[in-house]
N, CA and C atoms as an extended XYZ file, in Angstrom:
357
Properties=species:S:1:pos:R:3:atomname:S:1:resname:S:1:resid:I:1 pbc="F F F"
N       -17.483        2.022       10.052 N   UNK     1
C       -16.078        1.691       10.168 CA  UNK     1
C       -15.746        0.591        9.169 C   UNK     1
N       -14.247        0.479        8.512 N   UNK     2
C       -13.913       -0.180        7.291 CA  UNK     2
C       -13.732       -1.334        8.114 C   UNK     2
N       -13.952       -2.558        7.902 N   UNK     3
C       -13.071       -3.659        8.771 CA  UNK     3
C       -11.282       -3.512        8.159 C   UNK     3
N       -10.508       -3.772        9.230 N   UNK     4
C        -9.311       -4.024        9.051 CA  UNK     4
C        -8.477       -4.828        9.421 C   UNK     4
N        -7.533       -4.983        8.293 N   UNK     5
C        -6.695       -6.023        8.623 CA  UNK     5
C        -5.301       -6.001        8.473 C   UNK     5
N        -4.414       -6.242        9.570 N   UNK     6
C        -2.913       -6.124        9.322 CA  UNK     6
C        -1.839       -7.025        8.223 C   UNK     6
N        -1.168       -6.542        7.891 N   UNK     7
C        -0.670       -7.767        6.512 CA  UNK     7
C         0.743       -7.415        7.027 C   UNK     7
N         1.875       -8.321        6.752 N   UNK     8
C         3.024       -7.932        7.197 CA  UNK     8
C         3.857       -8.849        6.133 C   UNK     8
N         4.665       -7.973        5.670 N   UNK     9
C         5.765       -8.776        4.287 CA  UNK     9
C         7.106       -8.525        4.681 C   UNK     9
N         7.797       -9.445        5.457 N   UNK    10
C         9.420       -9.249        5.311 CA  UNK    10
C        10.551       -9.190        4.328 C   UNK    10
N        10.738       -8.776        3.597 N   UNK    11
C        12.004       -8.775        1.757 CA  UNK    11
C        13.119       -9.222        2.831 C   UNK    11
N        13.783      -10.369        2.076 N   UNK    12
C        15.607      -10.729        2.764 CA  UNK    12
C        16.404       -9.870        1.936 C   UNK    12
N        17.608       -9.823        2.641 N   UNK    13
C        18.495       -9.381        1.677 CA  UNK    13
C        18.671       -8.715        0.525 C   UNK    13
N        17.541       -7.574        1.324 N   UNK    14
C        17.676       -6.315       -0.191 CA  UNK    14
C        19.034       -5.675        0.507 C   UNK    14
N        19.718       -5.825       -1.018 N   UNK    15
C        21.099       -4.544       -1.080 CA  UNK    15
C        20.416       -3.527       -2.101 C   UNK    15
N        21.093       -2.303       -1.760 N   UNK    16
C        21.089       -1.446       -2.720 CA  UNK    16
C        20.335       -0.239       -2.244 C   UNK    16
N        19.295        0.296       -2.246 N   UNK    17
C        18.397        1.430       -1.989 CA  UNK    17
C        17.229        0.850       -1.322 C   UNK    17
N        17.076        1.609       -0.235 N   UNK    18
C        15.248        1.108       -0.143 CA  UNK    18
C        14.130        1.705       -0.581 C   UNK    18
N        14.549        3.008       -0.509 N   UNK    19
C        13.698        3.999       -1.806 CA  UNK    19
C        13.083        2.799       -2.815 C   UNK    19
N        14.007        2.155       -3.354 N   UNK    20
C        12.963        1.680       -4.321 CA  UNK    20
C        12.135        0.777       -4.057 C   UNK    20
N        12.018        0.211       -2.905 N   UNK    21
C        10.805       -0.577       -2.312 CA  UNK    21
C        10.022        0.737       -1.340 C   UNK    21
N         9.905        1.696       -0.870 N   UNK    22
C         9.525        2.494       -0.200 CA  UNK    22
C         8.311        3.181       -0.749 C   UNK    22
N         9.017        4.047       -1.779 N   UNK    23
C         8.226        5.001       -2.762 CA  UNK    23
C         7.438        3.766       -3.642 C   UNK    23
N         7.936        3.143       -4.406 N   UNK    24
C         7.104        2.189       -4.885 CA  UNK    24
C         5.200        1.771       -4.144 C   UNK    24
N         5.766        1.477       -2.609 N   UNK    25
C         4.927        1.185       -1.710 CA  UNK    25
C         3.588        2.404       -1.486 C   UNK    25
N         4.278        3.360       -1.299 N   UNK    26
C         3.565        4.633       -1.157 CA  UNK    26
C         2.272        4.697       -1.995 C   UNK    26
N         2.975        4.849       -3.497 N   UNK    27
C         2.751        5.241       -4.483 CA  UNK    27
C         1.183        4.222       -4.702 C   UNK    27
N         1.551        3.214       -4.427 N   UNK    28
C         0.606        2.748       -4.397 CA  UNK    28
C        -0.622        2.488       -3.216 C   UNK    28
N        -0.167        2.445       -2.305 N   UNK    29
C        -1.307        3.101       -1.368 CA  UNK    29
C        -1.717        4.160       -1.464 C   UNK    29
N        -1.169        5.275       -2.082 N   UNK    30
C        -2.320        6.181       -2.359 CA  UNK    30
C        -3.047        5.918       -3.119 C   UNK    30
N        -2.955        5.061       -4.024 N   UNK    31
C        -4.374        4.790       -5.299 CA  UNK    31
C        -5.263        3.693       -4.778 C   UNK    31
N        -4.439        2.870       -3.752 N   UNK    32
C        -5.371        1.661       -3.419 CA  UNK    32
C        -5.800        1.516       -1.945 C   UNK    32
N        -5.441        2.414       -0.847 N   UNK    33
C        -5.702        2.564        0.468 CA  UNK    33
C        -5.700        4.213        0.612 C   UNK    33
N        -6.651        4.786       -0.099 N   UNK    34
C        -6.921        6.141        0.359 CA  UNK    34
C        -6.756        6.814        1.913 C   UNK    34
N        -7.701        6.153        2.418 N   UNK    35
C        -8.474        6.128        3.840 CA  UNK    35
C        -7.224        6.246        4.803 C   UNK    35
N        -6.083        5.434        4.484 N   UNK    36
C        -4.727        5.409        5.214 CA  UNK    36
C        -3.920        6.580        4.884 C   UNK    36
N        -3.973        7.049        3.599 N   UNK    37
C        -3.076        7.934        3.415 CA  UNK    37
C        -3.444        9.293        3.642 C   UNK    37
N        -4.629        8.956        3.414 N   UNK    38
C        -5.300       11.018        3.577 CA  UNK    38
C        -5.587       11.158        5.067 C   UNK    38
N        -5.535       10.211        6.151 N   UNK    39
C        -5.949       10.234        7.336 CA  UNK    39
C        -4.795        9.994        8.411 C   UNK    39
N        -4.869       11.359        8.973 N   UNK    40
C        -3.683       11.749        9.418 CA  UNK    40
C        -3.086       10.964       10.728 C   UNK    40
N        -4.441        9.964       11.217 N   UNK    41
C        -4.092        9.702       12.725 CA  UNK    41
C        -4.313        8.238       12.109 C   UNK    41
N        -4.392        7.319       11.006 N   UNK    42
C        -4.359        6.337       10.250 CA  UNK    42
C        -2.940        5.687       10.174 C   UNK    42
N        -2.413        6.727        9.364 N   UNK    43
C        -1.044        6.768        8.788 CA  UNK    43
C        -0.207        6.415       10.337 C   UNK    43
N        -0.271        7.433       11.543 N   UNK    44
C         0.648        7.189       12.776 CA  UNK    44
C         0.683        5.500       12.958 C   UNK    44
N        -0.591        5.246       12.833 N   UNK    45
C        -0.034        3.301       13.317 CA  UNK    45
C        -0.691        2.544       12.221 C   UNK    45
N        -0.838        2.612       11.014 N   UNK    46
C        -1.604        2.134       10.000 CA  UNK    46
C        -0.053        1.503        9.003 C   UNK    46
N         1.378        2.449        9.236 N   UNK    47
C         1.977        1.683        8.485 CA  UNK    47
C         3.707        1.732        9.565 C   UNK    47
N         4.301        0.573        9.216 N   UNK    48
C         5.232        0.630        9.949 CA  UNK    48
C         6.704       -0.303        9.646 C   UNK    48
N         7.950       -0.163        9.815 N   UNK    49
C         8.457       -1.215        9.150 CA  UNK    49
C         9.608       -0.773       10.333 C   UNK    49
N        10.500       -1.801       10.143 N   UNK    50
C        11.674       -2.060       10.527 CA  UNK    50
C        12.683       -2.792        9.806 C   UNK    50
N        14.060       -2.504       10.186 N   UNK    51
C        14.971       -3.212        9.235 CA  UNK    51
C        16.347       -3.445        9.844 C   UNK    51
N        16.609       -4.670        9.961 N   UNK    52
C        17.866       -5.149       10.544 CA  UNK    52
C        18.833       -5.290        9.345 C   UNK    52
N        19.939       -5.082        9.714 N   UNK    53
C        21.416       -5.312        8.680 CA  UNK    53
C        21.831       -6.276        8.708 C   UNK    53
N        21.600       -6.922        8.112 N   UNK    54
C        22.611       -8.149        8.111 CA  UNK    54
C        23.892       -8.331        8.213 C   UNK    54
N        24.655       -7.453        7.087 N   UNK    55
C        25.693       -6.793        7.202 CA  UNK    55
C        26.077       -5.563        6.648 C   UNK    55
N        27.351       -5.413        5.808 N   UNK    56
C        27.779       -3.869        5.650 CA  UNK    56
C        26.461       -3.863        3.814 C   UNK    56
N        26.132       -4.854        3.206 N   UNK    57
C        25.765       -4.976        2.212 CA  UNK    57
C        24.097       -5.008        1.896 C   UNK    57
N        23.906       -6.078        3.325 N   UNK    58
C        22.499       -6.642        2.488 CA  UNK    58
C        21.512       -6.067        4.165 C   UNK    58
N        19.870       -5.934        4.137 N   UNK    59
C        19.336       -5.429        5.037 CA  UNK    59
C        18.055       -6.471        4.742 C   UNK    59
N        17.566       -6.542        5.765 N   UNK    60
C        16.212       -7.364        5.887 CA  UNK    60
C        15.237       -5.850        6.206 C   UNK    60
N        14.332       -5.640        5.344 N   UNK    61
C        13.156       -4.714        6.146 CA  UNK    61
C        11.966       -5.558        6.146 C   UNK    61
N        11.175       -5.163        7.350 N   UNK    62
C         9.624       -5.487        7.786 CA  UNK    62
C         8.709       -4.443        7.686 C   UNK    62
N         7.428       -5.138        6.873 N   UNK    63
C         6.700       -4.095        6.484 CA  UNK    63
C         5.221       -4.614        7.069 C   UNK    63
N         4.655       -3.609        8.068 N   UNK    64
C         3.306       -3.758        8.437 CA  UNK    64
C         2.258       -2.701        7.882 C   UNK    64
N         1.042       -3.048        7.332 N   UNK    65
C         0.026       -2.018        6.942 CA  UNK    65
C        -1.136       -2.391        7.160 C   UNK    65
N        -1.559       -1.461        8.293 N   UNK    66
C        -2.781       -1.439        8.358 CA  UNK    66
C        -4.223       -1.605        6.994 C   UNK    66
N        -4.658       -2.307        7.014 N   UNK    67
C        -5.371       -2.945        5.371 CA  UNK    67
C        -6.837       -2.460        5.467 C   UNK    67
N        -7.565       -1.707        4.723 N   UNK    68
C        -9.198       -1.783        4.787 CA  UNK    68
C        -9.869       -2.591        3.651 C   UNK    68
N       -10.818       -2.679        3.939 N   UNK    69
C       -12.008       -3.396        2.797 CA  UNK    69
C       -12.990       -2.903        3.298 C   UNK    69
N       -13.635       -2.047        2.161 N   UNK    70
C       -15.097       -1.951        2.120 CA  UNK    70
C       -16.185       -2.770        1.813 C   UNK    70
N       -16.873       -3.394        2.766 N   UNK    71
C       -17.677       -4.045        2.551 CA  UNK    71
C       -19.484       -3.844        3.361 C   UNK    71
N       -19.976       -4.059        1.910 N   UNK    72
C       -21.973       -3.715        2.559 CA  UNK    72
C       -22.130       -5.051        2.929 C   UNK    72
N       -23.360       -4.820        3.793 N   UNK    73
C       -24.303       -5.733        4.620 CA  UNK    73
C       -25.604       -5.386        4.821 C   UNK    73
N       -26.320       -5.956        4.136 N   UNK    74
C       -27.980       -5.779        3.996 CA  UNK    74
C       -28.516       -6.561        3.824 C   UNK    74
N       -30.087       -6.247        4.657 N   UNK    75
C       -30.711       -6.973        4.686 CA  UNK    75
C       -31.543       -7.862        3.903 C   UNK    75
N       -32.041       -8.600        3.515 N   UNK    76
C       -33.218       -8.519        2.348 CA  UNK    76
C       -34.423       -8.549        2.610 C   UNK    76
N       -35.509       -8.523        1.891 N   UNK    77
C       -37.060       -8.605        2.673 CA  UNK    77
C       -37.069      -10.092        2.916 C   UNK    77
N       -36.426      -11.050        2.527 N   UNK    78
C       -36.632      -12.243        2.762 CA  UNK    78
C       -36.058      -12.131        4.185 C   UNK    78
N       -35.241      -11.515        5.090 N   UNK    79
C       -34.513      -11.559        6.042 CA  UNK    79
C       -32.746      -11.831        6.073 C   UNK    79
N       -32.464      -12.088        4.459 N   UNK    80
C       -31.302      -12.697        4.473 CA  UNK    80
C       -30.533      -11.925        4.835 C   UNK    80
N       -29.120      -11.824        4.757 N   UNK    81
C       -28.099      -10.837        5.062 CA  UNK    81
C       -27.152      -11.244        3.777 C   UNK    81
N       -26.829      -10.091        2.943 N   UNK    82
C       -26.261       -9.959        1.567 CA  UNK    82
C       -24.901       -9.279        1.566 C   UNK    82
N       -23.617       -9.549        1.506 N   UNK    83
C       -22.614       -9.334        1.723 CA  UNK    83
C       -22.412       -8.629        0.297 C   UNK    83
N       -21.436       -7.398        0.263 N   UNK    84
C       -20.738       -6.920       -1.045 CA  UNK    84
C       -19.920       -6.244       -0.981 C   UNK    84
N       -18.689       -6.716       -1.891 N   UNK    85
C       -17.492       -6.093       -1.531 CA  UNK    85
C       -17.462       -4.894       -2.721 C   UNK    85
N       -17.207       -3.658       -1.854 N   UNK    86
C       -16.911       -2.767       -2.350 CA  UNK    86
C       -15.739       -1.880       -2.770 C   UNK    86
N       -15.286       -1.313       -4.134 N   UNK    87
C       -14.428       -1.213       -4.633 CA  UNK    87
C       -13.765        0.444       -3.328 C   UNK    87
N       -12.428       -0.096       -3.173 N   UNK    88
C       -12.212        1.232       -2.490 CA  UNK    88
C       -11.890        2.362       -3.272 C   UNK    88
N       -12.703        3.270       -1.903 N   UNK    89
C       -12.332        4.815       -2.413 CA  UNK    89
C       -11.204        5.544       -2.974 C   UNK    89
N       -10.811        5.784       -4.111 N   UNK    90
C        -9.647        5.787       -4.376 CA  UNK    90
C        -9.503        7.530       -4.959 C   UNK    90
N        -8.661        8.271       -5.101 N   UNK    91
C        -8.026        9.343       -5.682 CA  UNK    91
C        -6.965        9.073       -6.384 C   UNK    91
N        -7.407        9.222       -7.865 N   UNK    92
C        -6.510        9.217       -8.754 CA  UNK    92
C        -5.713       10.310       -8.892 C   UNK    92
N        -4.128        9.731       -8.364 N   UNK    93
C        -2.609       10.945       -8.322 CA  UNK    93
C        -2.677       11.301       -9.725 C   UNK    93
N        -1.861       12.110       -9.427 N   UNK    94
C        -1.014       12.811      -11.026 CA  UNK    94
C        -0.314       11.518      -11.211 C   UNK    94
N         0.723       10.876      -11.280 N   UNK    95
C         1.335        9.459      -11.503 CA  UNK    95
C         0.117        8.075      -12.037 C   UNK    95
N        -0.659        8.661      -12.147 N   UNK    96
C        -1.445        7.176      -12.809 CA  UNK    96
C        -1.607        6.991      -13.858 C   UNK    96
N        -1.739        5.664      -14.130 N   UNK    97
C        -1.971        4.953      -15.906 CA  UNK    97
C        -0.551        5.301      -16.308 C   UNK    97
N         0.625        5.200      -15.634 N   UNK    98
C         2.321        5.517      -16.473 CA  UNK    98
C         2.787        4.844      -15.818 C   UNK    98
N         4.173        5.133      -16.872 N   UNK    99
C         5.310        3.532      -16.212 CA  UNK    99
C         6.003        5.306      -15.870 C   UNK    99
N         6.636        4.442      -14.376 N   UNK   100
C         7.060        5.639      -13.649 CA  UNK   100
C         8.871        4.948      -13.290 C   UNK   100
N         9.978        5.339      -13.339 N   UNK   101
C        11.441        4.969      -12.775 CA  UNK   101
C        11.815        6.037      -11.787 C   UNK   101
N        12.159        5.715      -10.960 N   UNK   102
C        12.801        6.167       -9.397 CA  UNK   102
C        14.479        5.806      -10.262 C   UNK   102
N        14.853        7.401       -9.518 N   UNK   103
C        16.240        7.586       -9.323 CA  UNK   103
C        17.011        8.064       -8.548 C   UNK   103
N        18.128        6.887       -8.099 N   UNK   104
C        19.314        8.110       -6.873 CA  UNK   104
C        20.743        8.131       -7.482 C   UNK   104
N        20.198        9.511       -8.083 N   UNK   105
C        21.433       10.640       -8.952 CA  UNK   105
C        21.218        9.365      -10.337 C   UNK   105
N        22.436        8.523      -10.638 N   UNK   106
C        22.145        8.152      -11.911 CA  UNK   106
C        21.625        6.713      -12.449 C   UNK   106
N        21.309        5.906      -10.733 N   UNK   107
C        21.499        4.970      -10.377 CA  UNK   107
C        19.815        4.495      -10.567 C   UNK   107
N        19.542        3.630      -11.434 N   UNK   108
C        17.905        3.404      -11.548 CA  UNK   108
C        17.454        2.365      -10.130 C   UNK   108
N        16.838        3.085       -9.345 N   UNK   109
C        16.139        2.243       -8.317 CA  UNK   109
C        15.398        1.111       -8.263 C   UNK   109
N        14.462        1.725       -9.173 N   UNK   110
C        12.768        0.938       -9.617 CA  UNK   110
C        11.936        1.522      -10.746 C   UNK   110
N        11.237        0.357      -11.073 N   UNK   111
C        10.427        0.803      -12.260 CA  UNK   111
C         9.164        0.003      -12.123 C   UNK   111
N         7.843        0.889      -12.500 N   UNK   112
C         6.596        0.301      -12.118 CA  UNK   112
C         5.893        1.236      -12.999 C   UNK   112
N         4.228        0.187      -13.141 N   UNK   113
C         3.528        1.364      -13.672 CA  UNK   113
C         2.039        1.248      -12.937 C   UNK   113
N         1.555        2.345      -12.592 N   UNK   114
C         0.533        2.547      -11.769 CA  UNK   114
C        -0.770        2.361      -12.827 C   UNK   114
N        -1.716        1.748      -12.658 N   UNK   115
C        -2.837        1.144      -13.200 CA  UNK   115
C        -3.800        2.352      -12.735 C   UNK   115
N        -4.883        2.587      -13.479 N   UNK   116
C        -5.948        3.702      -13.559 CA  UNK   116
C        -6.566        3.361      -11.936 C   UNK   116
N        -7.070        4.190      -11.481 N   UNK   117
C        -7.869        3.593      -10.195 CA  UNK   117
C        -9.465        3.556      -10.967 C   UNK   117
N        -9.884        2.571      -10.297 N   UNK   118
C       -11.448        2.141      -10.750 CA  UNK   118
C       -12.488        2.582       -9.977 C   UNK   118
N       -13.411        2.578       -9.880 N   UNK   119
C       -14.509        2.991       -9.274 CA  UNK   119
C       -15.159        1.949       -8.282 C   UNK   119
């Protein structure tokens, strides 16, 4: 089992689209939290958000994600115990190594670029 850990980021007063904090988000948990995204009973409580209105303009969303780290633990012949953090399992999307822009109709959302996944 991965150890895990919950992380939670509140954004104030985004106006405009949330798509572009959404998909952004995604996009990148699939290259950097595999384990969450390909796992179907992960995903049900692994990610979660909420979002109050402030008003007709601006919205507060809350973002919780379930977090893994791979990490070894072994022994040594000396008896020690040797900690190592291991790079996560990752599947490289069609979308990687490019600068990618989100659009609603003509309106540019977001712009990012997804980094190669490593080994």
């Amino acid at each position: 089992m991965l150890p895990r850990v919950t992380t939670a980021a509140t954004l104030g007063a985004i106006a405009g689209d949330a798509d572009a904090i959404m998909v952004a988000m995604i996009a990148w948990l699939k290259v950097h939290q595999l384990d969450l995204m390909a796992n179907e009973e992960r995903r049900k409580h692994g990610i979660s958000f909420e979002v109050d209105f402030n008003n007709h303009e601006t919205v507060n969303i809350s973002i919780k994600l379930e977090l893994t780290e791979r990490v070894a633990v072994k022994r040594s012949e000396a008896g020690r115990l040797d900690i190592q953090h291991l790079a996560e399992m990752q599947d490289t999307p069609a979308y990687a190594d490019e600068f990618w822009t989100l659009y609603a109709g003509d309106n540019l959302l977001a712009e990012w670029s997804t980094p190669k996944a490593t080994a």
